[in-house]
C-alpha positions as CSV (number, residue, x, y, z in Angstrom):
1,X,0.0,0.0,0.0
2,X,2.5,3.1,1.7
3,X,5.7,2.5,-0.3
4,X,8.5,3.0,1.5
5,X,10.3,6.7,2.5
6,X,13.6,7.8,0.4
7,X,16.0,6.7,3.1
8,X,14.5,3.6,3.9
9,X,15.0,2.7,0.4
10,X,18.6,2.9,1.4
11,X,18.2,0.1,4.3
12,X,19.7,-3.2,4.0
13,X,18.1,-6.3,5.3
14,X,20.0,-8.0,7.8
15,X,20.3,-11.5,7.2
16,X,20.2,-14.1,10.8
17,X,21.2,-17.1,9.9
18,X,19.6,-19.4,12.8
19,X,20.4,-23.1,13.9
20,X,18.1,-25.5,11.9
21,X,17.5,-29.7,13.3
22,X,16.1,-31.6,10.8
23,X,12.2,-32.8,11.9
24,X,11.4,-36.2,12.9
25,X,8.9,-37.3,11.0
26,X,5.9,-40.4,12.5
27,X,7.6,-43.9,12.1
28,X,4.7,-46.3,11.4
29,X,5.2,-50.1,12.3
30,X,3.5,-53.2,12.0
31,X,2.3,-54.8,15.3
32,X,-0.2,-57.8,15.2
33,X,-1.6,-56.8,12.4
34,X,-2.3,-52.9,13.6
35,X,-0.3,-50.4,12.2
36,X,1.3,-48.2,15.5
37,X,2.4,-44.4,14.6
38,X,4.9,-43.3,17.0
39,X,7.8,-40.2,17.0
40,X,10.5,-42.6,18.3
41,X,9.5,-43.6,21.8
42,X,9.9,-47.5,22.0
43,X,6.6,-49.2,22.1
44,X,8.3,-52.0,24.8
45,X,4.5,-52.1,26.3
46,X,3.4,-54.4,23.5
47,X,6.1,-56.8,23.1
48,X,5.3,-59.1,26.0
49,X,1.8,-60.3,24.6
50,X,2.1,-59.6,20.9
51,X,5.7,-61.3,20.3
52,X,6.9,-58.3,19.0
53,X,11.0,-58.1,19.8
54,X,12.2,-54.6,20.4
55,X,15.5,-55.1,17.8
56,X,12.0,-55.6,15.2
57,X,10.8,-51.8,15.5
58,X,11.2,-49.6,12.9
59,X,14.2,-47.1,13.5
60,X,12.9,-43.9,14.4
61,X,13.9,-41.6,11.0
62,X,14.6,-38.1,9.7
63,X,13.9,-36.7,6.5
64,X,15.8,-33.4,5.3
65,X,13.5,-31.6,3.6
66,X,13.8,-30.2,-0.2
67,X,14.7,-26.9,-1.0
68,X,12.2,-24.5,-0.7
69,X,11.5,-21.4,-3.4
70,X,11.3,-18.0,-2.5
71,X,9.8,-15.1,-5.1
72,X,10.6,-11.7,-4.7
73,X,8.0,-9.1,-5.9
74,X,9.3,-5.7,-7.1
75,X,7.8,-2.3,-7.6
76,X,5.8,0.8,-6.4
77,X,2.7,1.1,-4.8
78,X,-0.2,0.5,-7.3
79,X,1.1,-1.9,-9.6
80,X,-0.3,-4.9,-8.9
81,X,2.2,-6.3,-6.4
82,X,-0.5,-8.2,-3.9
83,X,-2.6,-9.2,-6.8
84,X,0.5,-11.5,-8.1
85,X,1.5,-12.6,-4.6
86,X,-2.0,-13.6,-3.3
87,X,-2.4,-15.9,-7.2
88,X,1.1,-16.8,-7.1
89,X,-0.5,-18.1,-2.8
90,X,-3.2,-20.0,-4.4
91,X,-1.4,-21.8,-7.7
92,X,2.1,-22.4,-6.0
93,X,0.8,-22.8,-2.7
94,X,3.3,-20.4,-1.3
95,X,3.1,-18.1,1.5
96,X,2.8,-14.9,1.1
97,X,4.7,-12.1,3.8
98,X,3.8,-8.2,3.1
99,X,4.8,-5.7,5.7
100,X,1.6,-3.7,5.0
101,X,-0.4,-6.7,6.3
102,X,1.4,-7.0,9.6
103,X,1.8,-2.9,9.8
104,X,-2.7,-3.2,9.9
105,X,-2.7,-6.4,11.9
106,X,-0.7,-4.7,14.7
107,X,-2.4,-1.5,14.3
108,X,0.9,0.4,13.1
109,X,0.7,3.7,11.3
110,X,1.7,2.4,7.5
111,X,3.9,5.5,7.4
112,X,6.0,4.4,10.0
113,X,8.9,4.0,8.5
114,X,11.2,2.7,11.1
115,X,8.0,0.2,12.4
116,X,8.2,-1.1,8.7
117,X,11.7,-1.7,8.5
118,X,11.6,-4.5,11.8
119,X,8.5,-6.2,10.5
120,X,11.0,-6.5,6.8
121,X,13.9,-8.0,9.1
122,X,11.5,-10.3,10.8
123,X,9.9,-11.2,7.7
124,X,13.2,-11.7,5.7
125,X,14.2,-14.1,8.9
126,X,10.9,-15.9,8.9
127,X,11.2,-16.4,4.9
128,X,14.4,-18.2,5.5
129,X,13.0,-20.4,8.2
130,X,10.1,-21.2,5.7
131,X,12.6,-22.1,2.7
132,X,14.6,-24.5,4.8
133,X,11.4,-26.2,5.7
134,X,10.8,-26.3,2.0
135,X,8.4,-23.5,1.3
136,X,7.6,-21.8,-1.3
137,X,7.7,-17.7,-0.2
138,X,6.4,-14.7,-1.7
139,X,7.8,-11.5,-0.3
140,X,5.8,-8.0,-1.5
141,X,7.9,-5.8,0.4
142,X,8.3,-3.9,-3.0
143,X,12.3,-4.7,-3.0
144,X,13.0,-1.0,-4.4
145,X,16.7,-1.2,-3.7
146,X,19.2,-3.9,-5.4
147,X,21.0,-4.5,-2.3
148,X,17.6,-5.5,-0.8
149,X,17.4,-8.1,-3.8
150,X,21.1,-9.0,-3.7
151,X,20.6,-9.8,0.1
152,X,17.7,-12.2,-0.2
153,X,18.5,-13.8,-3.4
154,X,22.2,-14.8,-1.9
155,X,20.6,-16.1,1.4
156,X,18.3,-17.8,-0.2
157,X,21.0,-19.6,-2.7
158,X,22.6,-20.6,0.4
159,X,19.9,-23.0,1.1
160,X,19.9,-24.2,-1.8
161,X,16.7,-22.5,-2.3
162,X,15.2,-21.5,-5.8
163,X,14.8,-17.3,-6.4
164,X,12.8,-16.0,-8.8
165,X,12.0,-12.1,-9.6
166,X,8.8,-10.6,-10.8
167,X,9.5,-6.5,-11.5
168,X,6.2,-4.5,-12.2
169,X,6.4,-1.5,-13.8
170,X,3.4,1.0,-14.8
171,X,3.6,4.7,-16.1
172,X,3.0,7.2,-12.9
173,X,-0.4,9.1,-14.0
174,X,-1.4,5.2,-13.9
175,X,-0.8,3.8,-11.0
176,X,-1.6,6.9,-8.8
177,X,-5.3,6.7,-11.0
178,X,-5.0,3.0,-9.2
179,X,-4.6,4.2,-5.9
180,X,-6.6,7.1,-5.9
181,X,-9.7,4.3,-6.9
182,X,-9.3,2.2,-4.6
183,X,-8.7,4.8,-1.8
184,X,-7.1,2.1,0.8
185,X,-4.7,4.3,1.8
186,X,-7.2,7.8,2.6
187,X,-9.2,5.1,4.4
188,X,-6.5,3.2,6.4
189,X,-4.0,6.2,7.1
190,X,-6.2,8.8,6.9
191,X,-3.9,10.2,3.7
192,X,-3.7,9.6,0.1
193,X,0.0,8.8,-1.6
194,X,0.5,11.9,-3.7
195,X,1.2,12.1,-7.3
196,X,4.5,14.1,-6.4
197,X,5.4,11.2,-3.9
198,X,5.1,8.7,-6.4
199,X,7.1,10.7,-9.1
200,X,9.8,10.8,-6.4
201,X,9.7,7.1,-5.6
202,X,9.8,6.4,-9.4
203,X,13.3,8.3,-10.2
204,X,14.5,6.1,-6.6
205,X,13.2,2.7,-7.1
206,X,16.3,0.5,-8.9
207,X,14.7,-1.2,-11.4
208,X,17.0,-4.7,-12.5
209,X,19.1,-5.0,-15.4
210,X,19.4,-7.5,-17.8
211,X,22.5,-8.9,-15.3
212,X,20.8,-8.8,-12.4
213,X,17.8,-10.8,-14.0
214,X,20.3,-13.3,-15.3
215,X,21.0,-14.1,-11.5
216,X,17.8,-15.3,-11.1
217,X,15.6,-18.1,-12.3
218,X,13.5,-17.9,-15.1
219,X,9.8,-17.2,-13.4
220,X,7.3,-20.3,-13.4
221,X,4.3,-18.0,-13.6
């Protein structure tokens, strides 16, 4: 919705890298004829009348899981930014983190600037939490800045994650008719973004070049 100010643009997410043990996953076994889930604990209560041996129970097992996919959604309020990420939710079954959301949830001012930027760190956190569990993640922070880009594509490589980006791009007059429509900001800030504000924003956002697209995967959708 609120795009961010021109030195927040500047900020660079900060990337915790956090301890990750692999999940245990139900063993399932076959005693008398029933099959027994368990998460590991021995199931010694049942070997004395049904002749089941405890060297005979399944090993308790871990699975690692497979790398996860993480899409980054770029560009300035009005384009179409939420549109893509809730579809891209539904067809890829991904999960979708926007600061705006959380800013509303929490009753934040979406103007705050400095509010915005710790929901992004906590997001960019929680999205690599998610992609080792092997998620697919859509982040709709806007990603004006290519250090922001650089950051998240590079942790998430480290995973061995997927990254794709999606930029979205529409003339000014355009999307500032778009907001002024939909009048979410007058109605949830008590402000609209301005027409000078987004012609500002335009001339800061970092839009990719062919080079940094080439560091990316080809989109899926």
């Amino acid at each position: 919705l609120v795009g961010p100010t021109a030195h927040q643009v500047d900020h660079r997410l900060a990337v915790h890298e956090h301890t990750h043990r692999s999940a245990h996953v139900a063993a399932l076994g076959e005693v008398g004829g029933e099959r027994v889930a368990h998460r590991g604990e021995p199931l010694i209560a049942l070997t004395a009348d049904r002749g089941v041996h405890a060297d005979q129970l399944p090993m308790r097992t871990t699975v690692t899981p497979m790398p996860g996919h993480l899409i980054l959604i770029s560009g300035l309020p009005g384009v179409g930014k939420t549109t893509l990420a809730t579809r891209f939710a539904v067809e890829r079954n991904a999960l979708r983190l926007c600061a705006d959301d959380w800013l509303i949830g929490l009753r934040i001012d979406l103007w705050d600037s400095d509010a915005r930027a710790r929901i992004e760190l906590l997001q960019g956190a929680l999205a690599l939490d998610l992609l080792r569990a092997g998620n697919t993640v859509v982040i709709e922070w806007g990603m004006w800045a290519r250090a922001e880009r650089d950051r998240m594509r590079m942790a998430a490589r480290q995973l061995g994650a997927g990254v794709e980006l999606h930029f979205l791009s529409a003339p000014v007059d355009e999307l500032y008719s778009r907001i002024e429509a939909r009048g979410l900001e007058l109605q949830l800030t008590g402000r609209e973004i301005t027409l000078d504000e987004l012609r500002e924003w335009a001339v800061i956002i970092e839009s990719p070049t062919a080079d940094e697209l080439a560091l990316f995967d080809p989109p899926l959708g």
